[in-house]
CHARMM-style PDB file with segment names, atoms N, HN, CA, C and O in Angstrom:
ATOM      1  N   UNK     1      -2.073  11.966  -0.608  1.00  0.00      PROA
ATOM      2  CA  UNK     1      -3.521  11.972  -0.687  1.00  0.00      PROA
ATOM      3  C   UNK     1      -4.009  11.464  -2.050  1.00  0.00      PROA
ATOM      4  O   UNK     1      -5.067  10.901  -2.333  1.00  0.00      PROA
ATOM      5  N   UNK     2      -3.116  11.760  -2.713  1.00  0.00      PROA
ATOM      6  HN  UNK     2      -2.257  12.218  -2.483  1.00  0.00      PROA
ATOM      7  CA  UNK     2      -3.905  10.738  -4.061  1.00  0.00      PROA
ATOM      8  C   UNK     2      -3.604   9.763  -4.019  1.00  0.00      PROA
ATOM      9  O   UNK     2      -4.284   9.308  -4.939  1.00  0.00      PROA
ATOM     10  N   UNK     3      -2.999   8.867  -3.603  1.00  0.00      PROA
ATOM     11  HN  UNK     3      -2.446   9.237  -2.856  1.00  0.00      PROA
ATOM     12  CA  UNK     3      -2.842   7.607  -3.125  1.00  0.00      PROA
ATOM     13  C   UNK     3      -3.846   6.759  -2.502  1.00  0.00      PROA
ATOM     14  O   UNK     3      -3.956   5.536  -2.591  1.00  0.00      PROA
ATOM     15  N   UNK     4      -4.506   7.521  -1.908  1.00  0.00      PROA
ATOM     16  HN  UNK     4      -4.417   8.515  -1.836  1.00  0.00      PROA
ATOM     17  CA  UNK     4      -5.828   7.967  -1.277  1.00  0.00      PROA
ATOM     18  C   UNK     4      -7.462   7.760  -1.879  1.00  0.00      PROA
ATOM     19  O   UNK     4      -8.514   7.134  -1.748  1.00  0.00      PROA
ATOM     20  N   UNK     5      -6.873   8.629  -2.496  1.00  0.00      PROA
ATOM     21  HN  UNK     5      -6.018   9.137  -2.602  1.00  0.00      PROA
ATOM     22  CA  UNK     5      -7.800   8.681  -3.728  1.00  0.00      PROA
ATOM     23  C   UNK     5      -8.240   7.586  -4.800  1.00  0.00      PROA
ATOM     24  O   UNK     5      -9.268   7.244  -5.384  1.00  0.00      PROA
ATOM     25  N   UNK     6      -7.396   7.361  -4.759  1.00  0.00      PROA
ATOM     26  HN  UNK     6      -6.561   7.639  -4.284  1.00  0.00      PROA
ATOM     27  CA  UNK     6      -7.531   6.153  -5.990  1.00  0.00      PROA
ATOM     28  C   UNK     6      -8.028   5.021  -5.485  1.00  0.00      PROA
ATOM     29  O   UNK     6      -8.932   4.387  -6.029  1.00  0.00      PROA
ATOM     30  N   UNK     7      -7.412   4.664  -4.303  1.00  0.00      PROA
ATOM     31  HN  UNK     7      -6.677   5.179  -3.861  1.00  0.00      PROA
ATOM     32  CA  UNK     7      -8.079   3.540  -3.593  1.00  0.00      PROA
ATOM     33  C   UNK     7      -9.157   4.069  -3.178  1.00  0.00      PROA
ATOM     34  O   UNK     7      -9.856   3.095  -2.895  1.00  0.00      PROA
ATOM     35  N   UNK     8      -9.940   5.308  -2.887  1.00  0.00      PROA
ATOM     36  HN  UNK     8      -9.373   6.099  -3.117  1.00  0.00      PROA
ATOM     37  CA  UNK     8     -11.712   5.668  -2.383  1.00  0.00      PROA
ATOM     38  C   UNK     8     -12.673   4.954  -3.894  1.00  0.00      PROA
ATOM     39  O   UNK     8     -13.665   4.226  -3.912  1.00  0.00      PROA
ATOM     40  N   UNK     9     -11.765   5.612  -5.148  1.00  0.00      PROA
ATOM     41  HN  UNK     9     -10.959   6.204  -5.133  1.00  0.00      PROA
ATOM     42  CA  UNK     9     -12.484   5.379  -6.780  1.00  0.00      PROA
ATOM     43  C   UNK     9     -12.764   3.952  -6.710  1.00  0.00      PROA
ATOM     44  O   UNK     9     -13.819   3.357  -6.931  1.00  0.00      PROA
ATOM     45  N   UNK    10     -11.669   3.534  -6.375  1.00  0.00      PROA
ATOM     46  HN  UNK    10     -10.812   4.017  -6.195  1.00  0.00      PROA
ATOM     47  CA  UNK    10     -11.824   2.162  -6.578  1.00  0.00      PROA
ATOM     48  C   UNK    10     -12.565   0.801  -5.787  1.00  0.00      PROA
ATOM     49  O   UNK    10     -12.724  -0.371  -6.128  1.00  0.00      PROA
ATOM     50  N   UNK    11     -12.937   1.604  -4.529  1.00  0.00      PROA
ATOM     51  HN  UNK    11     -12.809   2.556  -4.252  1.00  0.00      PROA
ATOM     52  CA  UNK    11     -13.940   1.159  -3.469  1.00  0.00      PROA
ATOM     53  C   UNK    11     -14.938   1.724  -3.338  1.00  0.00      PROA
ATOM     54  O   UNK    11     -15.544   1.307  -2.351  1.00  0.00      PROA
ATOM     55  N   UNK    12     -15.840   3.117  -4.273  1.00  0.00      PROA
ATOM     56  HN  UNK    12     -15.348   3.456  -5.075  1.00  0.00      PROA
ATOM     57  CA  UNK    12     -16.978   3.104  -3.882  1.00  0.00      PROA
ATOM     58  C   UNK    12     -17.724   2.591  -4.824  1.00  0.00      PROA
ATOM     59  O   UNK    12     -18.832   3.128  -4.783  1.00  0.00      PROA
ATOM     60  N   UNK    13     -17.620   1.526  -5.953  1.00  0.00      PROA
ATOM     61  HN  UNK    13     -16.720   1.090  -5.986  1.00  0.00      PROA
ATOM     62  CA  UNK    13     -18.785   0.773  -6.265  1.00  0.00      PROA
ATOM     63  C   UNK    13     -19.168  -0.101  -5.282  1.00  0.00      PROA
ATOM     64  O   UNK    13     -20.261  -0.652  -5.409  1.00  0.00      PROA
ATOM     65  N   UNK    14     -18.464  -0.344  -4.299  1.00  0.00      PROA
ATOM     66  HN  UNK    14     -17.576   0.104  -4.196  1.00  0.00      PROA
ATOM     67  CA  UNK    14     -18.658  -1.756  -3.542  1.00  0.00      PROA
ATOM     68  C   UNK    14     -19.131  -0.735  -1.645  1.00  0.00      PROA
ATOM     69  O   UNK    14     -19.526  -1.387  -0.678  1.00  0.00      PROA
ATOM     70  N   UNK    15     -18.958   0.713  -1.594  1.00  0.00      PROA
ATOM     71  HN  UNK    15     -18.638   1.242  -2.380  1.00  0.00      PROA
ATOM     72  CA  UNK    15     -18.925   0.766  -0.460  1.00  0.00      PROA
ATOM     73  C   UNK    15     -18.988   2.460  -0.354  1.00  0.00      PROA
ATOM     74  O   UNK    15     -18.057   3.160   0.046  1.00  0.00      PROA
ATOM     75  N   UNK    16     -20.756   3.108  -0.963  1.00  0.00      PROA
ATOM     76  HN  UNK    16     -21.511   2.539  -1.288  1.00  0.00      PROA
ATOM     77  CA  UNK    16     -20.930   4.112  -1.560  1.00  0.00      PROA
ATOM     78  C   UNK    16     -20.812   5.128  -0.376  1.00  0.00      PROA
ATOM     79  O   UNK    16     -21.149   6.201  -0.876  1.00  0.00      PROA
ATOM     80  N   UNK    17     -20.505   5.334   0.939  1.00  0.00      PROA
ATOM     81  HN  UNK    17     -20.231   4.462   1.346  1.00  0.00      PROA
ATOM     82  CA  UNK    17     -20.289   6.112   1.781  1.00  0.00      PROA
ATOM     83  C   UNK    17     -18.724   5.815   2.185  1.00  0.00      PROA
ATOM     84  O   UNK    17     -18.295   5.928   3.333  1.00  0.00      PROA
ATOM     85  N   UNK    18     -18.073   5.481   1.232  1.00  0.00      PROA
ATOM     86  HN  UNK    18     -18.422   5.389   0.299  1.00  0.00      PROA
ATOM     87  CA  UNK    18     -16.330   5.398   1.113  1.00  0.00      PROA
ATOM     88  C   UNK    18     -15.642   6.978   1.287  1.00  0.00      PROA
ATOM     89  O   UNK    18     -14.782   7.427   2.046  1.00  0.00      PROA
ATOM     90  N   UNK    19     -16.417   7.534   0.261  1.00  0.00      PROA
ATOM     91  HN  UNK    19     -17.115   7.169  -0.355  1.00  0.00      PROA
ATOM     92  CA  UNK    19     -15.634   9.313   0.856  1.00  0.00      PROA
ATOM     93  C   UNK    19     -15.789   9.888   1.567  1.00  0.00      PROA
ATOM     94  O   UNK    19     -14.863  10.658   1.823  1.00  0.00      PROA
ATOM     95  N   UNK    20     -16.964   9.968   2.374  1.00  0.00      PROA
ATOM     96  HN  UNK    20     -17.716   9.342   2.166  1.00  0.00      PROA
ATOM     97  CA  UNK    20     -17.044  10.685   3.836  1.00  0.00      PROA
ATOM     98  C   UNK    20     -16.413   9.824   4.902  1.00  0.00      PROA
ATOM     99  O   UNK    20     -15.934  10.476   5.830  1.00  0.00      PROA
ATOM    100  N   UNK    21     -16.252   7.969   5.024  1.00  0.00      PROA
ATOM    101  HN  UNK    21     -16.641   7.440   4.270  1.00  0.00      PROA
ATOM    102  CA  UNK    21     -15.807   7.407   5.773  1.00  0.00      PROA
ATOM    103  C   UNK    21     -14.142   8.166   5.685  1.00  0.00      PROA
ATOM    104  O   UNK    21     -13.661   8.276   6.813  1.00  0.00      PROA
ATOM    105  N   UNK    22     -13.202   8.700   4.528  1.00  0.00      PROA
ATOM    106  HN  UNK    22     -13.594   8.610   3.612  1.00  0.00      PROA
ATOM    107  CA  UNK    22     -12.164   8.522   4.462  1.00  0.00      PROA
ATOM    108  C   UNK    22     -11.542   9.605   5.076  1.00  0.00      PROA
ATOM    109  O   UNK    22     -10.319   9.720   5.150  1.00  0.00      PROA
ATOM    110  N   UNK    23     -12.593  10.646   5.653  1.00  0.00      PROA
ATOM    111  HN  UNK    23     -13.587  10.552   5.592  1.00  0.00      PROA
ATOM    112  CA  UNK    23     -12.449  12.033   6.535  1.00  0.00      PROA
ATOM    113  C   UNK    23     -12.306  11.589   8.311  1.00  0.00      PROA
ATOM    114  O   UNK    23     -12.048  12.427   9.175  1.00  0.00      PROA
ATOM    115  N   UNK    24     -12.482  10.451   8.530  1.00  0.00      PROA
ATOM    116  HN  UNK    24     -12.692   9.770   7.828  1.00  0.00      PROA
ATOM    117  CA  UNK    24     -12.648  10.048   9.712  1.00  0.00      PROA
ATOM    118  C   UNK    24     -11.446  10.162  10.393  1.00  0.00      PROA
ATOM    119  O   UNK    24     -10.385   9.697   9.978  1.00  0.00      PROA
ATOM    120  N   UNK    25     -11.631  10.951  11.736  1.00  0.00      PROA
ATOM    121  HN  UNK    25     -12.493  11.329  12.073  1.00  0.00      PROA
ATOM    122  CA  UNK    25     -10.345  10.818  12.489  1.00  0.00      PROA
ATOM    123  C   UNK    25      -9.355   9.780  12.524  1.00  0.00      PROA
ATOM    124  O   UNK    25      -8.154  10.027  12.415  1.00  0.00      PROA
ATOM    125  N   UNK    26      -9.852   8.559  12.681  1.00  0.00      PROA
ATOM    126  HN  UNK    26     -10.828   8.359  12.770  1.00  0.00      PROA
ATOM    127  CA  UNK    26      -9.039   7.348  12.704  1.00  0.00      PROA
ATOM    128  C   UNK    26      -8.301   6.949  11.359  1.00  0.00      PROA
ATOM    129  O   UNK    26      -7.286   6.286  11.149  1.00  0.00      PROA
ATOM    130  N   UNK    27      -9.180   7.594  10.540  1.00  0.00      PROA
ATOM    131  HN  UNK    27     -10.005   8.133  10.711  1.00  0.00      PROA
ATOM    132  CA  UNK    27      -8.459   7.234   8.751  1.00  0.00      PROA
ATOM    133  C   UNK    27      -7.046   8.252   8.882  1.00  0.00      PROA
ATOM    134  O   UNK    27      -5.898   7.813   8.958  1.00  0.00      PROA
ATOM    135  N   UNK    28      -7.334   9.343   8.886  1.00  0.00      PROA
ATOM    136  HN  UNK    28      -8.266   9.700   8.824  1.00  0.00      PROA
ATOM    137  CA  UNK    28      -6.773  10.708   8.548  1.00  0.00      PROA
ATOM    138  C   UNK    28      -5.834  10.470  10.240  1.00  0.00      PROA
ATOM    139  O   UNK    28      -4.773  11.003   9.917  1.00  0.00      PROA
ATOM    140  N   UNK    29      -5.733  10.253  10.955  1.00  0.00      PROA
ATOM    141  HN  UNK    29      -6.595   9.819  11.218  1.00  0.00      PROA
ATOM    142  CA  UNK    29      -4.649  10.208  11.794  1.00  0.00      PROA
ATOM    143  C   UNK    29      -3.617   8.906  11.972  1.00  0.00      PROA
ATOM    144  O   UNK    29      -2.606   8.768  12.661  1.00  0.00      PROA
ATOM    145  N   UNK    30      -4.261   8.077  11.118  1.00  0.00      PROA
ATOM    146  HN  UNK    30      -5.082   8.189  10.559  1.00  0.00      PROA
ATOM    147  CA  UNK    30      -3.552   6.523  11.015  1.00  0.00      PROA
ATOM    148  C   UNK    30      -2.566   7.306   9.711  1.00  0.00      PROA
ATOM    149  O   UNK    30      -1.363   7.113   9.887  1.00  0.00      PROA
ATOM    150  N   UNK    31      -2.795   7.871   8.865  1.00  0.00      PROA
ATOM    151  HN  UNK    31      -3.773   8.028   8.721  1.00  0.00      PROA
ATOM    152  CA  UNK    31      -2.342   8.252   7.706  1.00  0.00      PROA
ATOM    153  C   UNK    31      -1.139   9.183   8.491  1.00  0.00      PROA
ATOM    154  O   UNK    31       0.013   8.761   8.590  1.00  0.00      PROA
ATOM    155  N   UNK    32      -1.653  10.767   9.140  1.00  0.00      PROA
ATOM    156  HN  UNK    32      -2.589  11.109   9.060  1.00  0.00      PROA
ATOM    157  CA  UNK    32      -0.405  11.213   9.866  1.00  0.00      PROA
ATOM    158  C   UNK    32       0.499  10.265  10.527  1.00  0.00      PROA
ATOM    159  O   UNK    32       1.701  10.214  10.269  1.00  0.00      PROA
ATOM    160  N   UNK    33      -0.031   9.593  11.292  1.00  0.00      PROA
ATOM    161  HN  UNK    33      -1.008   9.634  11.501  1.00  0.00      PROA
ATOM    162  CA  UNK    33       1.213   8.420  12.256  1.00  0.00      PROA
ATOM    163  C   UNK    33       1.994   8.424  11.072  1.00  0.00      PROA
ATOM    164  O   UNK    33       2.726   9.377  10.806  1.00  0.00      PROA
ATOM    165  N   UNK    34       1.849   7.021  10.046  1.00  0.00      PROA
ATOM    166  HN  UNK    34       1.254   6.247  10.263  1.00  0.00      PROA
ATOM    167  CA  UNK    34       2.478   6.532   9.117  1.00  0.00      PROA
ATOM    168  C   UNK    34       3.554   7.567   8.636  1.00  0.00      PROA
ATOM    169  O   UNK    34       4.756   7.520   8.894  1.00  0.00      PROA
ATOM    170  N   UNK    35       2.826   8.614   7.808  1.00  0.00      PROA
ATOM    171  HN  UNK    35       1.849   8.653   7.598  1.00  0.00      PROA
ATOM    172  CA  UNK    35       3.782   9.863   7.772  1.00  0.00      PROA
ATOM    173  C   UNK    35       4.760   9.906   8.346  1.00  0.00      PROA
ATOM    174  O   UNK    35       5.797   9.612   7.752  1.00  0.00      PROA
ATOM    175  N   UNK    36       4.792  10.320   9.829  1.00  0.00      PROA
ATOM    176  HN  UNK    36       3.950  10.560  10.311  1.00  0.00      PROA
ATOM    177  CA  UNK    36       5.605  10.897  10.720  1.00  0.00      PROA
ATOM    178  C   UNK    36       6.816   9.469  10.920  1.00  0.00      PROA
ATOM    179  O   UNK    36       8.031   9.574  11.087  1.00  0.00      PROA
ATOM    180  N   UNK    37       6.113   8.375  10.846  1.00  0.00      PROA
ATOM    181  HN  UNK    37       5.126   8.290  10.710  1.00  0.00      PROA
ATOM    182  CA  UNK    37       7.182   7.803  11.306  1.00  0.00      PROA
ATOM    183  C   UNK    37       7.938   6.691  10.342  1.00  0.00      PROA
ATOM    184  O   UNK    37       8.660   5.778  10.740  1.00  0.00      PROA
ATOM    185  N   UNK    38       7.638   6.957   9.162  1.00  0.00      PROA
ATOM    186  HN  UNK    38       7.051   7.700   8.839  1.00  0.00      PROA
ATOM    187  CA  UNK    38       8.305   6.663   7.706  1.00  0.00      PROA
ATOM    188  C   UNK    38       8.597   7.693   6.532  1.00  0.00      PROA
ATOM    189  O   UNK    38       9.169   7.529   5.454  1.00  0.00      PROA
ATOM    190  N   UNK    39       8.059   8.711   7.059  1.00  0.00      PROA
ATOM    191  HN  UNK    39       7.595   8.844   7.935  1.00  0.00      PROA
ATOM    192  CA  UNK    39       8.207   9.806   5.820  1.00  0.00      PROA
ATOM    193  C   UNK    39       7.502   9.846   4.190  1.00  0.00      PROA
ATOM    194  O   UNK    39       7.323   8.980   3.334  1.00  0.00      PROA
ATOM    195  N   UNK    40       7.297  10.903   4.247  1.00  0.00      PROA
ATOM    196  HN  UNK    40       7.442  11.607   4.942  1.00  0.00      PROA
ATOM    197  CA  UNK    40       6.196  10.983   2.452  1.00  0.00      PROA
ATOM    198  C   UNK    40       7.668  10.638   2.282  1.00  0.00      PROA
ATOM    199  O   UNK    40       8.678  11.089   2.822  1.00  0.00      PROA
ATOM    200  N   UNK    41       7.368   9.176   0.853  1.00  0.00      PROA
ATOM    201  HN  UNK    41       6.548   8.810   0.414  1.00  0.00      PROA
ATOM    202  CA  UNK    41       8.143   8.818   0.263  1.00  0.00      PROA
ATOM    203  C   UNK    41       7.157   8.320  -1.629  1.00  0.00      PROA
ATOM    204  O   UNK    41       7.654   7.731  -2.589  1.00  0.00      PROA
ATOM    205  N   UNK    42       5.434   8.987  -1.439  1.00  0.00      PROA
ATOM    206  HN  UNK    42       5.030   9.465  -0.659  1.00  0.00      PROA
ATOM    207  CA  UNK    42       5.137   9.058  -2.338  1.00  0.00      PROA
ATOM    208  C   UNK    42       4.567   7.561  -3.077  1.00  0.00      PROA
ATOM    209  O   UNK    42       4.347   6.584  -2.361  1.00  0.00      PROA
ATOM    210  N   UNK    43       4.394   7.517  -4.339  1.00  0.00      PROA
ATOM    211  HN  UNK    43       4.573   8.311  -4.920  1.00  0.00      PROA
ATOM    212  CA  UNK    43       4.344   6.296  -4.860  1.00  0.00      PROA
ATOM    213  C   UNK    43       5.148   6.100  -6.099  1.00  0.00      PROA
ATOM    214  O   UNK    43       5.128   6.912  -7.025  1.00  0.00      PROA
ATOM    215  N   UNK    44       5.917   4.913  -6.099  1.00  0.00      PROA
ATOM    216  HN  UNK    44       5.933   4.254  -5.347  1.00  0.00      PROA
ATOM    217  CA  UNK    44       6.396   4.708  -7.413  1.00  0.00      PROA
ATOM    218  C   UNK    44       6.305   3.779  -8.317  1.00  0.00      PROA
ATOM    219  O   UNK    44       5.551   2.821  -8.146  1.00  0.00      PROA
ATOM    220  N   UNK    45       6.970   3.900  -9.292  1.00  0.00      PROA
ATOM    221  HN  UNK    45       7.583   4.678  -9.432  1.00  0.00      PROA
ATOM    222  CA  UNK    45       6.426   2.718 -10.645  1.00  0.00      PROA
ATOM    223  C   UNK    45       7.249   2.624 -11.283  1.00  0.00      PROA
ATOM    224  O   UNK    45       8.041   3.565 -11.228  1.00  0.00      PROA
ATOM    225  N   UNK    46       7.602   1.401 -12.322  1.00  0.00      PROA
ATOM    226  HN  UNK    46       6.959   0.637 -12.366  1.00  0.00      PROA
ATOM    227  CA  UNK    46       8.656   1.374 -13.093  1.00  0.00      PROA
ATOM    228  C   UNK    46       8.002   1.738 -14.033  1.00  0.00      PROA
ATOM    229  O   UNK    46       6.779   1.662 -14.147  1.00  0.00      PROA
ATOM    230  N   UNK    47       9.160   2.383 -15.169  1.00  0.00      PROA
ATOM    231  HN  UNK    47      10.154   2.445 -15.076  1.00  0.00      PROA
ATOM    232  CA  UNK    47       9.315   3.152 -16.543  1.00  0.00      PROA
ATOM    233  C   UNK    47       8.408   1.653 -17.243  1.00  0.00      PROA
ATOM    234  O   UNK    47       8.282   0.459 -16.970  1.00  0.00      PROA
ATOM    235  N   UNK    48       7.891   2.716 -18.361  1.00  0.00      PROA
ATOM    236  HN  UNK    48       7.994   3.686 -18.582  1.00  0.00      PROA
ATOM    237  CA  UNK    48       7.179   1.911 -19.192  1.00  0.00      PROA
ATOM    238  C   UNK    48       8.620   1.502 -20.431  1.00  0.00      PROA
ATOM    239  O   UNK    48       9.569   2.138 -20.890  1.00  0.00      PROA
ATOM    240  N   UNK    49       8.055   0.027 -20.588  1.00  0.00      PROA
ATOM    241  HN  UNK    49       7.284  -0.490 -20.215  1.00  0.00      PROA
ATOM    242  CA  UNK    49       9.039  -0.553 -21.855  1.00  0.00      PROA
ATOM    243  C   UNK    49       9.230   0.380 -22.789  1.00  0.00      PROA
ATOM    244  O   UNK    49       8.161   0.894 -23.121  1.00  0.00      PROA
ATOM    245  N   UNK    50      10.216   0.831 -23.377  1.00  0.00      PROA
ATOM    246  HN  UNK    50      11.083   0.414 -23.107  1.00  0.00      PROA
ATOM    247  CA  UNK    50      10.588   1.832 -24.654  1.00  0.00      PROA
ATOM    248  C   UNK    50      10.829   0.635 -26.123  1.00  0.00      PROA
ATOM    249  O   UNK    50      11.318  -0.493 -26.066  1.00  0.00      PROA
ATOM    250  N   UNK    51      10.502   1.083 -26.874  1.00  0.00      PROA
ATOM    251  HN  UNK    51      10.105   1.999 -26.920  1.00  0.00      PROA
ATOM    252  CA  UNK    51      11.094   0.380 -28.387  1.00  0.00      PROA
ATOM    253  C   UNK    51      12.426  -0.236 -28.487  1.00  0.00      PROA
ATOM    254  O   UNK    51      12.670  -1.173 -29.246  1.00  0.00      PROA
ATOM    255  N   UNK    52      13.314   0.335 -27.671  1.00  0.00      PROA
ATOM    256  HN  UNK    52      13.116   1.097 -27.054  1.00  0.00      PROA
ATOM    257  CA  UNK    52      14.620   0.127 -27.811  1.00  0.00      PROA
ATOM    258  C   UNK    52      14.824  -1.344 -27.443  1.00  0.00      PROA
ATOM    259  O   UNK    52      15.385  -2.298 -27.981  1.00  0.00      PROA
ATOM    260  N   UNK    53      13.975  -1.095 -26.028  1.00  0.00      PROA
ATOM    261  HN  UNK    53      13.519  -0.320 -25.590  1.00  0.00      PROA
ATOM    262  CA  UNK    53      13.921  -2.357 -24.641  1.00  0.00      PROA
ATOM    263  C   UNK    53      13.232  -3.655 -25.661  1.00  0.00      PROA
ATOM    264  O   UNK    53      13.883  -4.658 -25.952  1.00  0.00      PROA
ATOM    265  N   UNK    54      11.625  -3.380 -26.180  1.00  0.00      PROA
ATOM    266  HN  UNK    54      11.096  -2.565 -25.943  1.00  0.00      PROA
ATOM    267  CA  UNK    54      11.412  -4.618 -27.043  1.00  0.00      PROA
ATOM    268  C   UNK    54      12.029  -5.443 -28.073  1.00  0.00      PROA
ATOM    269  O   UNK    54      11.936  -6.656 -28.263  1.00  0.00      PROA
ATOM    270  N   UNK    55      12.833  -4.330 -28.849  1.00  0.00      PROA
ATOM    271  HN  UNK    55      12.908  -3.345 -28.695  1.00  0.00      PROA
ATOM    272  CA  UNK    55      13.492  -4.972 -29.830  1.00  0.00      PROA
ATOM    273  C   UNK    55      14.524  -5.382 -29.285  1.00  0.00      PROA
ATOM    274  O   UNK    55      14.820  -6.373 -29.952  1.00  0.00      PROA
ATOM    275  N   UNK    56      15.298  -5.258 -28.469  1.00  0.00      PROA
ATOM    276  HN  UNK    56      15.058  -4.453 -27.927  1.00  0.00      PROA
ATOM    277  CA  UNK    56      16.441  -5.419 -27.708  1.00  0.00      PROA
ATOM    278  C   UNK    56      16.088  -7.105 -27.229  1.00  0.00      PROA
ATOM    279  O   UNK    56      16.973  -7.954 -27.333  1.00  0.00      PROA
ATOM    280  N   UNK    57      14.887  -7.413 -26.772  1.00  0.00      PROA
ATOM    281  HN  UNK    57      14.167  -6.723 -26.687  1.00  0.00      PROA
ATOM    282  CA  UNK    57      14.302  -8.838 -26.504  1.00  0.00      PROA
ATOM    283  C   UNK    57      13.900  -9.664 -27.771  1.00  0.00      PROA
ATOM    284  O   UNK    57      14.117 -10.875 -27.746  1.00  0.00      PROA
ATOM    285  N   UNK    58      13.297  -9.064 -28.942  1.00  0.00      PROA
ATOM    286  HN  UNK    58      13.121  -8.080 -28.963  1.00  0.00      PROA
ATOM    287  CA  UNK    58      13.309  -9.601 -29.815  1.00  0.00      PROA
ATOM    288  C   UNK    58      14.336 -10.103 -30.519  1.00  0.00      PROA
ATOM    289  O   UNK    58      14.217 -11.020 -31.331  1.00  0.00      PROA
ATOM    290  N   UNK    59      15.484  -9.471 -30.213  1.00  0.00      PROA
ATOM    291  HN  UNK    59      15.580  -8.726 -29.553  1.00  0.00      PROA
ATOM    292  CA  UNK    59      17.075  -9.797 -30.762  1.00  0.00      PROA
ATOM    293  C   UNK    59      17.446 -10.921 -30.044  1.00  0.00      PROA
ATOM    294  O   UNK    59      18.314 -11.698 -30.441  1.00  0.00      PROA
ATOM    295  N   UNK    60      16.733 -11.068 -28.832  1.00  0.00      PROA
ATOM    296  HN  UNK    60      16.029 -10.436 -28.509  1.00  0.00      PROA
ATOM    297  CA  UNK    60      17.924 -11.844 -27.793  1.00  0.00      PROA
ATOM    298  C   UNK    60      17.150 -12.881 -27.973  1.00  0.00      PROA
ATOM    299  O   UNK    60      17.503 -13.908 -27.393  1.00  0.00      PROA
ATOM    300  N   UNK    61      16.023 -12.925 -28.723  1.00  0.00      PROA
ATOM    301  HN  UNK    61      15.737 -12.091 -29.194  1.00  0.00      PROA
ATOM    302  CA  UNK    61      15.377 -14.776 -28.768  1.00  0.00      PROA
ATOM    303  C   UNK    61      14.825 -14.756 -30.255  1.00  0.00      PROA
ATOM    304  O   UNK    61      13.895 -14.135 -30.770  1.00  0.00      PROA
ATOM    305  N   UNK    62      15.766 -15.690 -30.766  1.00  0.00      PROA
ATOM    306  HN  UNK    62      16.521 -16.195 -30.348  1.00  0.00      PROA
ATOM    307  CA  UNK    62      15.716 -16.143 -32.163  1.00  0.00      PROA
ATOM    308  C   UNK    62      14.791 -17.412 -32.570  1.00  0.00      PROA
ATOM    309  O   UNK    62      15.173 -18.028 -33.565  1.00  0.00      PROA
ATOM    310  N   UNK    63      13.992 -17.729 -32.125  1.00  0.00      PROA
ATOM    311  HN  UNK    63      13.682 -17.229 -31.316  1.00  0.00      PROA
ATOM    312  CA  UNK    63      13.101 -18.155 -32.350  1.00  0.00      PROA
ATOM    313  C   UNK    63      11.715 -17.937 -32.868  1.00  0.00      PROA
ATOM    314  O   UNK    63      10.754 -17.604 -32.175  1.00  0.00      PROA
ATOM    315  N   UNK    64      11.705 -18.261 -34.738  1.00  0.00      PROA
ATOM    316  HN  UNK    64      12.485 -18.533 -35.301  1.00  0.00      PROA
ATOM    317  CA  UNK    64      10.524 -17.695 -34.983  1.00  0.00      PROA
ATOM    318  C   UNK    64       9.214 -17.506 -34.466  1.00  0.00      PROA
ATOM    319  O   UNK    64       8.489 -16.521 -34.604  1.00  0.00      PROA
ATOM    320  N   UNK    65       8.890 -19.067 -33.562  1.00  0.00      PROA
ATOM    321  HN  UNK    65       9.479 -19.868 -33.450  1.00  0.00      PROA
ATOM    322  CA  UNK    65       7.636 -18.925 -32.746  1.00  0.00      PROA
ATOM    323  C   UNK    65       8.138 -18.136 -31.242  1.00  0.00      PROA
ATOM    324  O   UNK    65       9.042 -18.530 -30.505  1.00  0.00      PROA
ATOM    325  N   UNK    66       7.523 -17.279 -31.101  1.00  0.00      PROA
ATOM    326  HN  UNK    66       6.789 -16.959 -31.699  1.00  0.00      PROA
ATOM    327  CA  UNK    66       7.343 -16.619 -30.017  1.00  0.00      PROA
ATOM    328  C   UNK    66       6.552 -17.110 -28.379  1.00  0.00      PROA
ATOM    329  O   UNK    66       6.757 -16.464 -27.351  1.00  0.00      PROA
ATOM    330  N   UNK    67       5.661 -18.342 -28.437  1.00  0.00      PROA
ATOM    331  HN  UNK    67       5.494 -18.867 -29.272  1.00  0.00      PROA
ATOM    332  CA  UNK    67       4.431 -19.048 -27.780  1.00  0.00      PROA
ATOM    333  C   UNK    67       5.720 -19.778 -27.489  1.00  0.00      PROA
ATOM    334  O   UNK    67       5.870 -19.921 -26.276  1.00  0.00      PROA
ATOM    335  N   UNK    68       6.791 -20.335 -28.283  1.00  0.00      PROA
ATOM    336  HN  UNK    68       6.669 -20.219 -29.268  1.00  0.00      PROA
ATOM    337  CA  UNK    68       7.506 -21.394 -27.411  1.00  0.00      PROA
ATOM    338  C   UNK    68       8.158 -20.298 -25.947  1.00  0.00      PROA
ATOM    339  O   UNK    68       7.896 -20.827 -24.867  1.00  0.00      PROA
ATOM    340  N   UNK    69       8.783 -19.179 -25.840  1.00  0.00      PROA
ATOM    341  HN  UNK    69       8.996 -18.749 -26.717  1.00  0.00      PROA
ATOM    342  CA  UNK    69       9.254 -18.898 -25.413  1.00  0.00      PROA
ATOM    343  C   UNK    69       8.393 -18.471 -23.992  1.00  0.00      PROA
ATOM    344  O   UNK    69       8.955 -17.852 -23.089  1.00  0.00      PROA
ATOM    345  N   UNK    70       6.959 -18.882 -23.916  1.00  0.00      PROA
ATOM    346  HN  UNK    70       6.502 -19.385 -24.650  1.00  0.00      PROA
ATOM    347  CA  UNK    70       6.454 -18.306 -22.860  1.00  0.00      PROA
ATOM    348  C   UNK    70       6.128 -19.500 -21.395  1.00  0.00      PROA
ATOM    349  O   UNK    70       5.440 -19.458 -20.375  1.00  0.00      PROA
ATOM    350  N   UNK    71       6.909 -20.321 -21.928  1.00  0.00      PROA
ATOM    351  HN  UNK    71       7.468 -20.356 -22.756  1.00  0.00      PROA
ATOM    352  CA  UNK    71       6.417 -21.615 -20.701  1.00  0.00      PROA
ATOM    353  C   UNK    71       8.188 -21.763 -20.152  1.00  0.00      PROA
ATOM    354  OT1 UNK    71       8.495 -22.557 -19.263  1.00  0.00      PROA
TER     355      UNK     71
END
């Protein structure tokens, strides 16, 4: 449900009866189906870069300009 959520925040500047639409049988039972027949598996994200990881890239390209390395 916060999954949910975030996408209502993020659609009611554009579509200000977004949170009562998202109570709707058809919302809220399309959501159970899905459930039932893939399983809460949640949302995920990769780890944010650590210091270790940047400098670890800064080591691996020796090139003082940095702009060459982006094309």
């Amino acid at each position: 449900m916060q999954y949910l959520s975030g996408i209502i925040n993020s659609l009611k500047p554009h579509f200000p009866h977004v949170r009562k639409n998202h109570h709707n049988i058809l919302v809220t039972q399309t959501l159970t189906g899905m459930r039932k027949l893939q399983g809460f598996i949640g949302t995920h994200h990769k780890c944010a870069l650590t210091e270790d990881d940047l400098l670890s890239l800064l080591d691996h390209f020796t090139s003082g300009n940095l702009d060459d390395m982006l094309s």
